[in-house]
C-alpha positions as CSV (number, residue, x, y, z in Angstrom):
1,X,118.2,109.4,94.3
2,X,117.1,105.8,96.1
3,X,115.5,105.0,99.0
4,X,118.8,104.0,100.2
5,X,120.9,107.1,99.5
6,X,117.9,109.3,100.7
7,X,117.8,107.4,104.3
8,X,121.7,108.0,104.4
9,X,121.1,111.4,103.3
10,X,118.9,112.0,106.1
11,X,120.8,110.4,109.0
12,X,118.8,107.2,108.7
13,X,120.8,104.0,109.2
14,X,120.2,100.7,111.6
15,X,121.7,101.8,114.6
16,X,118.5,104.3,115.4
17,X,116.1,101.3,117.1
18,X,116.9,99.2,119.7
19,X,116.5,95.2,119.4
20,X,113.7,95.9,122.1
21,X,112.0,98.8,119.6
22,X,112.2,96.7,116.6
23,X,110.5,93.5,118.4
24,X,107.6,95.9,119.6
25,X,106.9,97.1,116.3
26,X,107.1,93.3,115.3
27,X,104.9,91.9,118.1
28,X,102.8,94.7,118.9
29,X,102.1,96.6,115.6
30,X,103.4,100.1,117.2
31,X,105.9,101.7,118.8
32,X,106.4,104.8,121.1
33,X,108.8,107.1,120.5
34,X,109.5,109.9,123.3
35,X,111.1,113.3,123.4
36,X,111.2,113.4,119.1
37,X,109.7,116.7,119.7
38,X,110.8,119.7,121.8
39,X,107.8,121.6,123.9
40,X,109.2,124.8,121.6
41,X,108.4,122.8,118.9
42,X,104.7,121.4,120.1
43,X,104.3,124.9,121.1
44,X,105.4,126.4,117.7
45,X,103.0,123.4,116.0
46,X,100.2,124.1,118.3
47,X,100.4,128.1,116.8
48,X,100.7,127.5,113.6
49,X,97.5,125.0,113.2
50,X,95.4,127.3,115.5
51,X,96.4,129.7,112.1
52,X,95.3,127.2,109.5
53,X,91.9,126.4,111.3
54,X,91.1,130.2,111.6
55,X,92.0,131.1,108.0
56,X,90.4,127.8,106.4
57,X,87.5,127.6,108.3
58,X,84.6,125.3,106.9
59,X,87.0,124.2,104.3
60,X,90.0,122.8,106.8
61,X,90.6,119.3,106.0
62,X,89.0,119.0,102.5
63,X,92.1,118.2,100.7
64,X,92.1,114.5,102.7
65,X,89.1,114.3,104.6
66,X,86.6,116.4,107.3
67,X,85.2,114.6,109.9
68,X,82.9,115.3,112.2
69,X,83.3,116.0,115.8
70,X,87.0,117.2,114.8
71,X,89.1,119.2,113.5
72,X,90.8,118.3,110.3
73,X,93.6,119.9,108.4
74,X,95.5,118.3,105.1
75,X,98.3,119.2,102.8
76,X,100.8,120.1,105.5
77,X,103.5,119.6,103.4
78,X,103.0,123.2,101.8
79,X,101.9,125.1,104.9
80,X,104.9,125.8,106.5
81,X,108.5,124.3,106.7
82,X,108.3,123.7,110.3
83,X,106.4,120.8,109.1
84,X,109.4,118.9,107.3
85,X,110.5,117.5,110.9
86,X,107.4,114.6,110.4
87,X,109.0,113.5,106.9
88,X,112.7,114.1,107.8
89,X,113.1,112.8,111.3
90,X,115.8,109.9,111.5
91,X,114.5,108.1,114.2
92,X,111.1,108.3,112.7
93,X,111.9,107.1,108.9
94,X,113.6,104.4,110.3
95,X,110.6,103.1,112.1
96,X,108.6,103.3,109.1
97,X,111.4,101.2,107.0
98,X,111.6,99.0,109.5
99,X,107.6,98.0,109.0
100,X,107.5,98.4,105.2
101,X,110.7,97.0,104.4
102,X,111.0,98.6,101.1
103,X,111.3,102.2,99.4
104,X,108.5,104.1,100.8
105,X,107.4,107.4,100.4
106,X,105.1,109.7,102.2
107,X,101.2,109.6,101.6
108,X,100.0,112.7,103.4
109,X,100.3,114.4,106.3
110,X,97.2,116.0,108.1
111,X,96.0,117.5,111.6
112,X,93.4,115.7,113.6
113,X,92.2,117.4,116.4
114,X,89.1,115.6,118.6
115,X,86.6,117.9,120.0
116,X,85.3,117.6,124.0
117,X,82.5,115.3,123.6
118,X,84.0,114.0,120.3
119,X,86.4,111.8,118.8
120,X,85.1,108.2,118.8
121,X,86.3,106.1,116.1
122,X,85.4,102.3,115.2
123,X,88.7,100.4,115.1
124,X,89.8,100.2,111.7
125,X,92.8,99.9,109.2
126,X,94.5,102.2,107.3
127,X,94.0,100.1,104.0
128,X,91.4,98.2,101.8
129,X,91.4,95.1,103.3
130,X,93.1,91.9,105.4
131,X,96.7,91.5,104.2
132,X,99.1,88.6,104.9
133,X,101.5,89.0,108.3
134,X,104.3,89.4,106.0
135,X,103.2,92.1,103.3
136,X,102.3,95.3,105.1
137,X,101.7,98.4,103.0
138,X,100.8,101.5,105.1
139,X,102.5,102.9,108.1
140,X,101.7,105.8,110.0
141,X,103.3,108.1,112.9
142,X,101.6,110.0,114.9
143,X,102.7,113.6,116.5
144,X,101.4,114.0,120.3
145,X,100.5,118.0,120.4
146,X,99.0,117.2,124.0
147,X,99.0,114.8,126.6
148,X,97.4,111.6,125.0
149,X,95.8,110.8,128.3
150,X,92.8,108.3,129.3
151,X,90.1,110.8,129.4
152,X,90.8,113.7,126.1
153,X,90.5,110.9,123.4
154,X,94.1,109.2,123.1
155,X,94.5,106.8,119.8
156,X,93.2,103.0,121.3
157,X,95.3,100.0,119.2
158,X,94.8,96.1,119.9
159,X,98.4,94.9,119.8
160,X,99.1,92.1,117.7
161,X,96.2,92.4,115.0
162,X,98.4,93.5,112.3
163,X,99.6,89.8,112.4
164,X,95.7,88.4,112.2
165,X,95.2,88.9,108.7
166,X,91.7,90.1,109.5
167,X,90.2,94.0,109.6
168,X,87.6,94.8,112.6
169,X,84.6,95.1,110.5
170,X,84.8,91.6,109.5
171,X,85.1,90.4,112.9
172,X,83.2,92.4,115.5
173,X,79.6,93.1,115.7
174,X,80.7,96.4,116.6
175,X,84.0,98.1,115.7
176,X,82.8,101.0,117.8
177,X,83.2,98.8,121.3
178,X,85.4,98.1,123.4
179,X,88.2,95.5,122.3
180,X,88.8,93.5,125.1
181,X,93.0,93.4,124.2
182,X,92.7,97.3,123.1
183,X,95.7,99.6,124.8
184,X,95.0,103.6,125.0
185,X,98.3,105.3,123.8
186,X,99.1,107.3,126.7
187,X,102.5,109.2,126.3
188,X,103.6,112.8,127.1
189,X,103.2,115.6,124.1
190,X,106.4,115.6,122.0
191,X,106.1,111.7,121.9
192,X,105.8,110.6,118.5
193,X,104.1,106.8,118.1
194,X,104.8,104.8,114.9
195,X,101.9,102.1,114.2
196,X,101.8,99.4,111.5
197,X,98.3,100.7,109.7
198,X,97.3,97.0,109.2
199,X,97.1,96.9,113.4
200,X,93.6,98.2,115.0
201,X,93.2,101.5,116.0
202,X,90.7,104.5,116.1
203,X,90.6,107.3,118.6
204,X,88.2,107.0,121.4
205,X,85.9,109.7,122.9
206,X,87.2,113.1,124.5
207,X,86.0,113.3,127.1
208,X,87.6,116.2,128.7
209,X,87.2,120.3,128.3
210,X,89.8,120.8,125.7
211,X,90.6,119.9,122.0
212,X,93.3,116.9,121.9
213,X,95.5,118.0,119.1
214,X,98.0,115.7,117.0
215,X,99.4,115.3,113.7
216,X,99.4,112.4,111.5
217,X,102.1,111.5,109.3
218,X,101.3,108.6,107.4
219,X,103.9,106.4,104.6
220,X,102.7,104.3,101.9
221,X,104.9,101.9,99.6
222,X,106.6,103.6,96.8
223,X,104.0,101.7,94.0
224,X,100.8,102.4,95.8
225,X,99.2,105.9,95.2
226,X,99.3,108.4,98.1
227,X,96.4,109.5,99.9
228,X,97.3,113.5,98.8
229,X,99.0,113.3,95.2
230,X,102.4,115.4,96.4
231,X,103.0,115.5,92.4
232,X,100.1,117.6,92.2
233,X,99.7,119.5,95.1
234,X,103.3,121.0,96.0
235,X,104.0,124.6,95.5
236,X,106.6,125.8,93.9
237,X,108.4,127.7,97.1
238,X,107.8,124.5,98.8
239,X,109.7,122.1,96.0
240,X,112.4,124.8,96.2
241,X,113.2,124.9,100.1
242,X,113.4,121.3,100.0
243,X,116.0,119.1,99.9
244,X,116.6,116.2,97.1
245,X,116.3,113.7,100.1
246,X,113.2,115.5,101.5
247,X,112.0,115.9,97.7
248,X,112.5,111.7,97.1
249,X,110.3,111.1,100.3
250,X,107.2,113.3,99.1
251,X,107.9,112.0,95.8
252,X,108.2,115.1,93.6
């Protein structure tokens, strides 16, 4: 398959953003997208990772990264087919080819949950360096499992600094502040928001009672490496419940 046949495949095509979504993701850097996911769904993801995190314990997370002050899972992709939705989803691939505009292919997909009293980030970028307004190479969704509110952590994002060719460390004496232009992502659980990885972002602190939970499934051009190496992680039972579409997407 090509990128082209496997968007088909999946019931990708340009009719699935607006004019008003595509100039957000343009002039903002990300993009909300509400209702992708059912509260049966939220509810059945919200089980299943509370599963993970018991059975894994101090090792959740290593396959990608452990954090602390959160909870971290990795390698989604073989831990239950319920998780397919945040590679498959229509709406949500066509997001992500709208920002990378060329073949693509998913780079990992990991749990992030930020603990009460946790959570804070520095704003950063989901790549190596500054990259020209033009040439993006990373582009990431992520799954709201709660309520992204002001208060339990929600994702912060400085619109329009994908387009400034410049990465927060290099500019700000401290990327842990407050941006003055930052915007909290505050949207309902089930909402799923698609952000350019070149735009600033980092979660802020929790600062309620509870966990905030949320999945992130993140893209990378088809010739960069991934962040998990699908090649060399999938299962076997996995490969084999998977589509050839689904397959060309993880890149197996």
């Amino acid at each position: 398959m090509d990128m082209q046949s496997t968007l088909a495949a999946l019931g990708v095509d340009d009719d699935l953003l607006t004019a008003a979504e595509r100039t957000a993701l343009d002039r903002d850097g990300f993009l909300p997208l509400p209702g992708i996911l059912s509260m049966a769904q939220v509810e059945a993801f919200r089980a299943r990772l509370d599963e993970l995190l018991a059975v894994e314990g101090d090792a959740a997370g290593k396959e990608v990264h452990q954090e602390v002050g959160t909870q971290r899972l990795s390698d989604l992709v073989n831990k239950g087919a319920l998780f397919e939705v945040c590679f498959t989803q229509p709406r949500v691939l066509a997001a992500i080819a709208y920002v990378l505009k060329q073949p693509f292919k998913l780079s990992s997909l990991n749990a992030r949950f930020a603990l009460p009293g946790q959570g804070l980030q520095a704003l950063h970028v989901d790549w190596k360096g500054p990259v020209a307004a033009d040439d993006f190479f990373v582009c990431n969704s992520i799954w709201l499992l709660d309520d992204f509110t002001e208060s339990n952590g929600a994702t912060r994002v400085v619109p329009g600094s994908h387009l400034s060719a410049q990465v927060p460390k290099d500019v700000m004496t401290d990327p842990s502040a407050p941006h003055p232009a930052e915007a909290k992502l505050i949207a309902p659980s089930g909402t799923v928001v698609i952000f350019n990885s070149h735009t600033w972002h980092g979660g802020t602190l929790n600062s309620s009672s509870k966990p905030r939970r949320a999945l992130h499934s993140y893209f990378c051009r088809r010739d960069q490496p991934q962040q998990l190496d699908q090649q060399a992680y999938i299962k076997p039972d996995t490969y084999a419940r998977l589509t050839p579409a689904a397959r060309y997407v993880l890149d197996v």
